[in-house]
N, C-alpha and C positions, 0 to 999 in steps of 0.2 A: 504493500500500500504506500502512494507518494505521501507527501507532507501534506499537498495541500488538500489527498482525501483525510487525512488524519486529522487535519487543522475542522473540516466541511464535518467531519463524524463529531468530533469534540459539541461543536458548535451544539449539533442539532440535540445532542444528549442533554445540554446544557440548559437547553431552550424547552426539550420537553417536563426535563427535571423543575422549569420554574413554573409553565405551566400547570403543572400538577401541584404545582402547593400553592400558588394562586388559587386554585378552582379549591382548595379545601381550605382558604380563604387567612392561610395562613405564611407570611415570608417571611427575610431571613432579620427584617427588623418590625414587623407588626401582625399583630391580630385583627381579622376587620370581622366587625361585627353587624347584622343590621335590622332595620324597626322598622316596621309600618306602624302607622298613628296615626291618630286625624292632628294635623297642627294648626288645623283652617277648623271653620266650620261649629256648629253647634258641641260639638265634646271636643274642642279644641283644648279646652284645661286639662283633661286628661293626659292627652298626647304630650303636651308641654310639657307637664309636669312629671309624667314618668320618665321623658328626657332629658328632665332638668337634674332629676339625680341620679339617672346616671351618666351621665354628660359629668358630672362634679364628680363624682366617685372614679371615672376612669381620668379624668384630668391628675388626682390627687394621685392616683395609682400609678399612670404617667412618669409623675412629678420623682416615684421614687423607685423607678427604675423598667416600672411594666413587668411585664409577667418571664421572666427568664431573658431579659433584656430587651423582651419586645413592647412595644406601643400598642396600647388599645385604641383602635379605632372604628368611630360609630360612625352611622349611616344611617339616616332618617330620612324616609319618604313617607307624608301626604299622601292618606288614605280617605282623610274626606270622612272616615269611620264609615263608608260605603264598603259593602264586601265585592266587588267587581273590581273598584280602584284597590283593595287590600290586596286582593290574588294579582292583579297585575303587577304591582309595588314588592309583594316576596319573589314572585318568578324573575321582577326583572334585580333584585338583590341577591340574589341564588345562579340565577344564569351566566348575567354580565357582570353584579359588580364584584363578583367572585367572595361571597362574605363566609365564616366560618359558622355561626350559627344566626337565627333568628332571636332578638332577645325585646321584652316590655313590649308585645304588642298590645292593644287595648280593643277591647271586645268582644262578645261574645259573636252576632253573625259575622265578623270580619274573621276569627278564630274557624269558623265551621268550614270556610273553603280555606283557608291559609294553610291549616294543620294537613292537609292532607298535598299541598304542595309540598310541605317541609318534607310528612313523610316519603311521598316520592321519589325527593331526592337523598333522603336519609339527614338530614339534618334537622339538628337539636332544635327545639323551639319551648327556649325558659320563659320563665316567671311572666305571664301574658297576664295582663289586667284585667283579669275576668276568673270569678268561678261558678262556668258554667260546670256542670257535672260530666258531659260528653268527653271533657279533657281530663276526668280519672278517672272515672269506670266506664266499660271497663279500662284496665290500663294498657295506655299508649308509651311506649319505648319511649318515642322522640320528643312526648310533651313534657316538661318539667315546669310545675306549677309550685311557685312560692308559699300565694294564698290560700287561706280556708278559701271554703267552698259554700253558693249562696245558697245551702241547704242549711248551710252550719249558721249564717248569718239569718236567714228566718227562722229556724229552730229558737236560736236564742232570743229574738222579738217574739214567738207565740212563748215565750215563755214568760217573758218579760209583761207581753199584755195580760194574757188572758191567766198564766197560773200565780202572776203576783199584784197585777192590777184589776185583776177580777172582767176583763172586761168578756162582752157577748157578739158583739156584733164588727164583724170584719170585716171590711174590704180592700179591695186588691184595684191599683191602677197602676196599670205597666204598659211598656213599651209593645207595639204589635210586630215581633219578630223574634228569634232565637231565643234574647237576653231577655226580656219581657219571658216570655215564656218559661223558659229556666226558673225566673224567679218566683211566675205563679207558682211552678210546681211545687216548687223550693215549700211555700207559704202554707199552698191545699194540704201537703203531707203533714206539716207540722202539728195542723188543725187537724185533720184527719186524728193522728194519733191521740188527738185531745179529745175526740168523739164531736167533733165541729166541723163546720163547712163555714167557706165565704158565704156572705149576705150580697154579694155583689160585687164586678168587676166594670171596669173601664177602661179603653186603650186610647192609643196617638200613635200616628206614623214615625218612624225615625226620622230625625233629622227634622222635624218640626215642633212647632208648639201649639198645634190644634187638639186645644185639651178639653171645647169647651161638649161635647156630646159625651167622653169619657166623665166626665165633673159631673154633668145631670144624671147623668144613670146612678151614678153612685148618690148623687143624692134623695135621689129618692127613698135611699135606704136608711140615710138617716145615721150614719155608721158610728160605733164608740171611736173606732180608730180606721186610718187608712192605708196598708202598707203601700209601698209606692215602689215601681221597679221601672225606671225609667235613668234619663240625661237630668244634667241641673237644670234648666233654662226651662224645659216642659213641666219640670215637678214642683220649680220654683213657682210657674205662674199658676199652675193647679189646688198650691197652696194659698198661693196670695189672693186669689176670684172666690176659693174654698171660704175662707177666714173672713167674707163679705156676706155669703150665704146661711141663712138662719138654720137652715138643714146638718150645718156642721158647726154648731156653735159651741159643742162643749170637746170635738175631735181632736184624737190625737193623729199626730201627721209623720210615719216612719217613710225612711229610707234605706236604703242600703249603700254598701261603700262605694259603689260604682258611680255613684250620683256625682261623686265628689265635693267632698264637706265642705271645703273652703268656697270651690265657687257656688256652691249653693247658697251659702250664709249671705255671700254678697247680692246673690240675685236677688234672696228674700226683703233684705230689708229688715225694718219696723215688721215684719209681717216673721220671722224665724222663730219668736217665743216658743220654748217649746217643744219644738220640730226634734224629735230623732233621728241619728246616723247611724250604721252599725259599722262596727270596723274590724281590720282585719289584720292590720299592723301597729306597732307599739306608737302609744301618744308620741306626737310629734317633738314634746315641749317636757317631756319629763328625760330629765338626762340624768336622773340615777341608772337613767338603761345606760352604760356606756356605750353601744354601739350609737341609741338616742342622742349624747354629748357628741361625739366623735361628728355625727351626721351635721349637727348643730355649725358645729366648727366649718367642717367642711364648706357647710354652705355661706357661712357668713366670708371666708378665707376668698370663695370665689365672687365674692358681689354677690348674693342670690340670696342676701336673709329673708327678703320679701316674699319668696319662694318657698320658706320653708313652711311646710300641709304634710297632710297625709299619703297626699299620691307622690308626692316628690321624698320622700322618706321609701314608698314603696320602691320607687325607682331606684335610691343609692343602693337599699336593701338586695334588689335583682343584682349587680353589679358588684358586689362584694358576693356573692352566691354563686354567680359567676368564676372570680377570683379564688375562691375557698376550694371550688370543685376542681377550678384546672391546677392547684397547687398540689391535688391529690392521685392526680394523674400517675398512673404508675409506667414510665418509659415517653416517648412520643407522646406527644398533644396532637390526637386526629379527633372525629367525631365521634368514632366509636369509644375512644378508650376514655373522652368525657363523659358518656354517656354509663360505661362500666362506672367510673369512677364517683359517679353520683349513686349507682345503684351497691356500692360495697361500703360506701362514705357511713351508714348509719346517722349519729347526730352528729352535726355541726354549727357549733357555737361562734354566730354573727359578733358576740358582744353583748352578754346579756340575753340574748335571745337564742333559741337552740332550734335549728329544723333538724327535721329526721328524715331520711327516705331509704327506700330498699329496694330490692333488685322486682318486688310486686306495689311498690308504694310511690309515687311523681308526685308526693304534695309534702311540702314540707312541714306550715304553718297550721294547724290546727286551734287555735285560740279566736276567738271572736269577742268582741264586748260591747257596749252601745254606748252613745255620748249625746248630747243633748244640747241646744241651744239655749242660752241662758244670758240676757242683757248685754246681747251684740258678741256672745265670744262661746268659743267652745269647751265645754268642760264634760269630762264621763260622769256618765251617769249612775249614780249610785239606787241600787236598787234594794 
């Protein structure tokens, strides 16, 4: 063989050898990573917010040295929270932009097609802001789910109502799609198992706030309480037309965590008295959690104190989970051996906070608790 086939052979080995670790979206000085999210549009706080922590949490990680010398790098694309734009947005982050897992997506119908591109092409897709049910039972290899689950979060509201507030009369206004859906079920079973039924439901199409035919059906019913499985912007104004109507004049008004607490509180107003959230991750503001402090810092270090909520805690939270799993890695960093190395991991301790998973278990966080509005600010609710 001459030089200059030797030189042309070199080359192409060279070329395929980067190839190949590009497309499993990992080189010889970074990690890429990437999100679909709505950053526009009615659950834009979401999207933000989940990339606001981790956008801070992989900066800080960056900052001291990346993961085996390499740099985290994210990649966010605008999904609009529509699942048509979500599926375009993973295929074309998995195809061309060669990323190594899927990480903080937000949503449940954006989740229902996304998940099954990831599984197609076998890539991981962590800590997604939703707990729908379909993403652990049964169990899915390639989903790795941070959060409880919003069976776990209306279990604890029909507990909260009806076996320590005595209440009788339920209703449900949720979103007409996947997430909606998910969470009636969530709600019917809980009551169910209490020998109970809803009194009454009402919906809204995604991505609008035409709340006003869901708000009368339910009022006609007169309800003690109203669980709500929707976006802030729709729940917020459902509450606030609600709290005009002499049909809901003594109602209590739940939500779930997906609603997102912060912007909800802002949309409400004078009108949030009250209002319950359920949550899914440690108070934002109690930093006897240290991983809580740590977060705290983080975010104030990068400009973002204004930022700091619940969804944006969840976000650092995915990103350190991240971190904790691929340090566990036994040999090579590919997709499979993260994938092993979450299901051999057992618990792993965030900082105060402990998830657990197994080689039959992708949900780490199991605790849920409710919080409450109370004279413009958030505090848990003691029950």
């Amino acid at each position: 063989m001459g030089l200059r086939s030797l030189v042309l052979g070199l080359v192409c080995v060279l070329t395929v050898g980067s190839v190949a670790n590009a497309t499993d979206g990992i080189g010889p000085s970074e990690i890429h990573l990437g999100q679909a999210c709505a950053t526009k549009g009615p659950a834009k706080a979401l999207g933000r917010g989940m990339r606001s922590g981790l956008e801070v949490y992989f900066q800080q990680l960056n900052q001291q040295g990346g993961i085996d010398g390499r740099q985290i790098k994210l990649t966010t694309i605008n999904d609009g929270y529509e699942p048509k734009k979500s599926e375009m947005a993973t295929r074309m982050l998995i195809e061309k932009k060669d990323i190594f897992l899927m990480i903080g997506g937000v949503g449940t119908p954006t989740a229902k097609v996304t998940v099954p591109v990831c599984e197609e092409h076998q890539v991981p897709f962590i800590a997604p802001f939703t707990g729908a049910e379909f993403l652990r039972n049964p169990y899915r290899r390639y989903v790795i789910n941070l959060r409880g689950s919003y069976f776990q979060e209306m279990e604890l509201l029909a507990e909260y109502l009806v076996d320590k507030q005595g209440l009788k009369r339920i209703a449900c206004f949720y979103q007409n799609d996947g997430y909606g859906q998910a969470g009636l079920a969530g709600i019917v079973g809980a009551l169910e198992r209490r020998n109970m039924q809803l009194i009454g439901t009402g919906t809204y199409e995604r991505n609008t706030v035409a709340i006003a035919t869901g708000l009368n059906e339910i009022a006609k019913q007169k309800p003690d309480a109203v669980v709500m499985v929707g976006a802030n912007m729709p729940c917020a104004m459902f509450i606030k037309q609600a709290k005009k109507h002499a049909d809901f004049d003594k109602t209590l008004f739940c939500n779930i965590s997906f609603v997102g607490t912060e912007a909800l509180l802002a949309n409400l107003g004078d009108a949030s008295e009250g209002c319950i959230v359920s949550q899914v991750v440690p108070f934002p503001w109690d930093t006897s959690i240290p991983v809580v402090s740590e977060f705290q810092r983080a975010m104030q270090n990068a400009g973002r104190s204004e930022e700091i909520g619940f969804v944006s805690l969840e976000g650092y939270l995915a990103g350190k989970l991240f971190h904790e799993v691929a340090k566990r890695v036994d040999g090579e960093l590919t997709r499979e051996s993260f994938i092993d190395a979450v299901d051999a991991s057992g618990a792993i301790d965030l900082g105060g906070i402990t998830v657990t998973f197994g080689s039959d278990d992708h949900q780490g966080m199991d605790e849920v608790f409710l919080t409450q509005f109370k004279d413009g600010q958030v505090v848990r609710l003691e029950n």
